[in-house]
Structure formats: C-alpha cells, structure tokens
N, CA, C and O atoms as a GROMACS GRO file, in nm:
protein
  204
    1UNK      N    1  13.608   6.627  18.782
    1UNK     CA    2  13.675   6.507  18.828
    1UNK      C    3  13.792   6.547  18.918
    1UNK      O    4  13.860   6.640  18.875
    2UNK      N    5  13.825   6.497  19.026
    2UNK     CA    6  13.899   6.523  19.137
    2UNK      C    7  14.017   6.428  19.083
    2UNK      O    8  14.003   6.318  19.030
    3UNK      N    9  14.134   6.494  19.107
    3UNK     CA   10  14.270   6.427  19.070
    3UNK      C   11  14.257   6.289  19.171
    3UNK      O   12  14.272   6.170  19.143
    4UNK      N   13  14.233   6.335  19.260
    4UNK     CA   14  14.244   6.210  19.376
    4UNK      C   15  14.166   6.100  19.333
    4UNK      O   16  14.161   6.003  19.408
    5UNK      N   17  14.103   6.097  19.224
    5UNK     CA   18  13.999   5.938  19.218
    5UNK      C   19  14.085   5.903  19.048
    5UNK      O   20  14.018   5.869  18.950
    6UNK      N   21  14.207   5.916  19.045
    6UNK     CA   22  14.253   5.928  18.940
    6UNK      C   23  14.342   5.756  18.937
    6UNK      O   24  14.455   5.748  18.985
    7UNK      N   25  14.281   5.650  18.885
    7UNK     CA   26  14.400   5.535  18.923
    7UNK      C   27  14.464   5.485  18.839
    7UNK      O   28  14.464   5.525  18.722
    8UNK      N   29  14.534   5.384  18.884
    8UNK     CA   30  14.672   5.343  18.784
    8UNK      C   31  14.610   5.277  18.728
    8UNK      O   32  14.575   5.228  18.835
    9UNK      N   33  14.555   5.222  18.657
    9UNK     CA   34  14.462   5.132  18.563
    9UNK      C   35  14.398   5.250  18.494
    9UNK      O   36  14.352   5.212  18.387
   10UNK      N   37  14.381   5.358  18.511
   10UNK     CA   38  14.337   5.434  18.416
   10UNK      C   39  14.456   5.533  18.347
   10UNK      O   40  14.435   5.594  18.242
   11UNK      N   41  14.593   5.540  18.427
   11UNK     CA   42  14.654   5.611  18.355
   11UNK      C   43  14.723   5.498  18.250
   11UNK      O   44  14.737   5.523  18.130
   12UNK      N   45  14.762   5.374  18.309
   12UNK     CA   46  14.822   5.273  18.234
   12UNK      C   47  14.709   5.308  18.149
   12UNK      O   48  14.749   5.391  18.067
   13UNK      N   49  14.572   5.278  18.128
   13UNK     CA   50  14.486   5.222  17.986
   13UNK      C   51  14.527   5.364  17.910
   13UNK      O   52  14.516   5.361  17.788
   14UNK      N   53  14.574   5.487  17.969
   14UNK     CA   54  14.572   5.624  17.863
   14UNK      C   55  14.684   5.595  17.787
   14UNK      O   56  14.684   5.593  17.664
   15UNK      N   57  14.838   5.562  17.898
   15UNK     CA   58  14.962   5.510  17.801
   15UNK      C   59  14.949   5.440  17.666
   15UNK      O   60  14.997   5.482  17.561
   16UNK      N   61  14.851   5.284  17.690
   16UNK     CA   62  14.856   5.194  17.646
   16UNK      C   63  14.801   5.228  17.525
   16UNK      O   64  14.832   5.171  17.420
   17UNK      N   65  14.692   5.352  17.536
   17UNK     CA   66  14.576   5.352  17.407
   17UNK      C   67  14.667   5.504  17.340
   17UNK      O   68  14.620   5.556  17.238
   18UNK      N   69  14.773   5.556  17.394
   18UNK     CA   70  14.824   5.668  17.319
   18UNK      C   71  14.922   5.571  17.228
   18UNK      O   72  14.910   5.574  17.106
   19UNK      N   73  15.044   5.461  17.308
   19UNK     CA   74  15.109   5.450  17.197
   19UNK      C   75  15.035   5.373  17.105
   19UNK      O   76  15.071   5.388  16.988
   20UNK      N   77  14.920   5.279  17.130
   20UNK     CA   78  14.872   5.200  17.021
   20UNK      C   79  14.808   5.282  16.891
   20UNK      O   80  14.800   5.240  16.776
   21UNK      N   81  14.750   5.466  16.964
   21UNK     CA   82  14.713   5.472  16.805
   21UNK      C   83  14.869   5.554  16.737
   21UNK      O   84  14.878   5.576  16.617
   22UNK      N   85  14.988   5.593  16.842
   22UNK     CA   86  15.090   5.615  16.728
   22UNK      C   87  15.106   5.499  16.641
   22UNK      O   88  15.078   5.521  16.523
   23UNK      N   89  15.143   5.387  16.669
   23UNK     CA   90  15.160   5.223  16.651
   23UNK      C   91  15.035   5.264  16.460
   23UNK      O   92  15.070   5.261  16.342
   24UNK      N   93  14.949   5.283  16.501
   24UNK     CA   94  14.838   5.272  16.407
   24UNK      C   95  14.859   5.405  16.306
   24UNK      O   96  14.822   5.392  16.190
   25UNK      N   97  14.920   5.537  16.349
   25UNK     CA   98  14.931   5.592  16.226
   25UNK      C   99  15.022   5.622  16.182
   25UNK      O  100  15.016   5.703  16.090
   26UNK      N  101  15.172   5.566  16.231
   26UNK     CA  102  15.282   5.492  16.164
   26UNK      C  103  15.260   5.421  16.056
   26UNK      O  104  15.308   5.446  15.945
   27UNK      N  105  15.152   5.287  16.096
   27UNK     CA  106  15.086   5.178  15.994
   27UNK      C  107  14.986   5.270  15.869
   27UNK      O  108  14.983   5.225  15.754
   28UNK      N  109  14.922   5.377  15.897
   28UNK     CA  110  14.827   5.392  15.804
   28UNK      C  111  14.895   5.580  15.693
   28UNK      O  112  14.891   5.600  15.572
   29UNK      N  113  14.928   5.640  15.767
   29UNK     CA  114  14.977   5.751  15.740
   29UNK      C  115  15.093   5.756  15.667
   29UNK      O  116  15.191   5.689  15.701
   30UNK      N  117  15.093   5.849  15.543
   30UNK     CA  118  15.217   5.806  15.452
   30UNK      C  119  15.315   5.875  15.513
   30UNK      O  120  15.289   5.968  15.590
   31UNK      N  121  15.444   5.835  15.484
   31UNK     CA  122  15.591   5.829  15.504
   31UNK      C  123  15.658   6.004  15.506
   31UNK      O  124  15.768   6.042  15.544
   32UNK      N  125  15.549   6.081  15.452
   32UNK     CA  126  15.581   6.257  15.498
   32UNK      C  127  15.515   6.308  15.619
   32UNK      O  128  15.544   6.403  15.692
   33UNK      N  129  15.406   6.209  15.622
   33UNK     CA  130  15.379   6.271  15.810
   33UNK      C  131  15.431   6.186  15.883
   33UNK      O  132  15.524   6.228  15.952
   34UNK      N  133  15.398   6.052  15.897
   34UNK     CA  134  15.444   6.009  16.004
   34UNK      C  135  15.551   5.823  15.961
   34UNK      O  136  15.511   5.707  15.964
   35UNK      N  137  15.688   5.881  15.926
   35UNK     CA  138  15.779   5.779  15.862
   35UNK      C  139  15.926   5.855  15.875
   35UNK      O  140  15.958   5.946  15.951
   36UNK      N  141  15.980   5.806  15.805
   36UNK     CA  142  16.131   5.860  15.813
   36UNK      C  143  16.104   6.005  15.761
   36UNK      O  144  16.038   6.042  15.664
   37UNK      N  145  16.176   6.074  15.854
   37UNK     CA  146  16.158   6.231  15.770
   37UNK      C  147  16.005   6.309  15.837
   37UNK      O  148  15.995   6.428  15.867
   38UNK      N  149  15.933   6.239  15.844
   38UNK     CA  150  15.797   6.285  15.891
   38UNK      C  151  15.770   6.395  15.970
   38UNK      O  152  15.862   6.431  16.044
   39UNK      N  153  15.647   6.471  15.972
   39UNK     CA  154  15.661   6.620  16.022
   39UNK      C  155  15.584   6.625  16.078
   39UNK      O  156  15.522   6.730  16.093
   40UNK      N  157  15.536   6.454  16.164
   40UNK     CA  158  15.432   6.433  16.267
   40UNK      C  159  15.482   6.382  16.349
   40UNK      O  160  15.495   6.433  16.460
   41UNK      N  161  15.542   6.214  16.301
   41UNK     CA  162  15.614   6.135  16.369
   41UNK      C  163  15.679   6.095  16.316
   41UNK      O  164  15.641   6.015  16.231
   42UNK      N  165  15.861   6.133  16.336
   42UNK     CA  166  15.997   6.137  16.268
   42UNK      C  167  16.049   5.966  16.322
   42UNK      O  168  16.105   5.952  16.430
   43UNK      N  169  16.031   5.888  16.262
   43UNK     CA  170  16.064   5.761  16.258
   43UNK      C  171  16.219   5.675  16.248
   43UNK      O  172  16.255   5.563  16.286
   44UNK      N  173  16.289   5.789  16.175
   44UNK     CA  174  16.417   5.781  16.149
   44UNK      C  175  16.526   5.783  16.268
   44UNK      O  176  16.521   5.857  16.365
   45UNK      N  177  16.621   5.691  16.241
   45UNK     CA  178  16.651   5.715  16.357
   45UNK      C  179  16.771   5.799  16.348
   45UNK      O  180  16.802   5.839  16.236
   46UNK      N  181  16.857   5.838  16.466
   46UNK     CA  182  16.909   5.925  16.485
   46UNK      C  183  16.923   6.043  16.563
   46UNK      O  184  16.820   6.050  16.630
   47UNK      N  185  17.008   6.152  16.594
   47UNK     CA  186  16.994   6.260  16.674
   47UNK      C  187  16.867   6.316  16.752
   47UNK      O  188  16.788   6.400  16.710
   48UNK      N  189  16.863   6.251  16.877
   48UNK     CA  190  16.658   6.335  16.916
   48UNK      C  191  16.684   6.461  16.943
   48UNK      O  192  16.582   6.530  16.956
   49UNK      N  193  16.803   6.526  16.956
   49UNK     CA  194  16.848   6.696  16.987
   49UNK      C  195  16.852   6.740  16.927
   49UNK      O  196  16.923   6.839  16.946
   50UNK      N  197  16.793   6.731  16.795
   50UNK     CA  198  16.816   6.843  16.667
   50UNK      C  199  16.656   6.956  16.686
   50UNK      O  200  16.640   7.070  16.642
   51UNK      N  201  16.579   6.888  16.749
   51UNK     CA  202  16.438   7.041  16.787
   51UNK      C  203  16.527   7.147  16.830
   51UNK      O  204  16.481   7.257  16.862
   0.00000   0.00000   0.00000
C-alpha cells in the first residue's frame, strides 16, 4: 500500500476505532489493568511526567 492513497477518512476511522476500543476496555477490564493505578491504562488523574 502506497502512503499516497492514504485518506483522511481512513485515518479519522483508525483514531475513532482506537479510542473507542480504549473507551471499551476501561468499561470491561478490571481496575489493575486498565483503572486508577492501572498498568495498561492509568486512569487516575494526575502527574502525566512521572514515566
């Protein structure tokens, strides 16, 4: 696939369908991977400079 046939309707649908499945394993995944504290997706809020 040639970068050049690459369009904005397809990178928007990649955005759209990455955050919807974070969105989804926020919702399904317990609270040590991906919730406050989580060691997938850190939910908590606070400092993003602590990596």
């Amino acid at each position: 696939m040639d970068l050049s046939t690459i369009t904005f309707d397809q990178i928007a649908m990649a955005v759209m369908g990455t955050i919807a499945l974070r969105e989804a394993m926020i919702m399904v995944l317990p609270n040590s991977i991906a919730g406050p504290g989580g060691w997938l997706i850190d939910t908590a809020p606070g400092d993003v400079s602590k990596a």
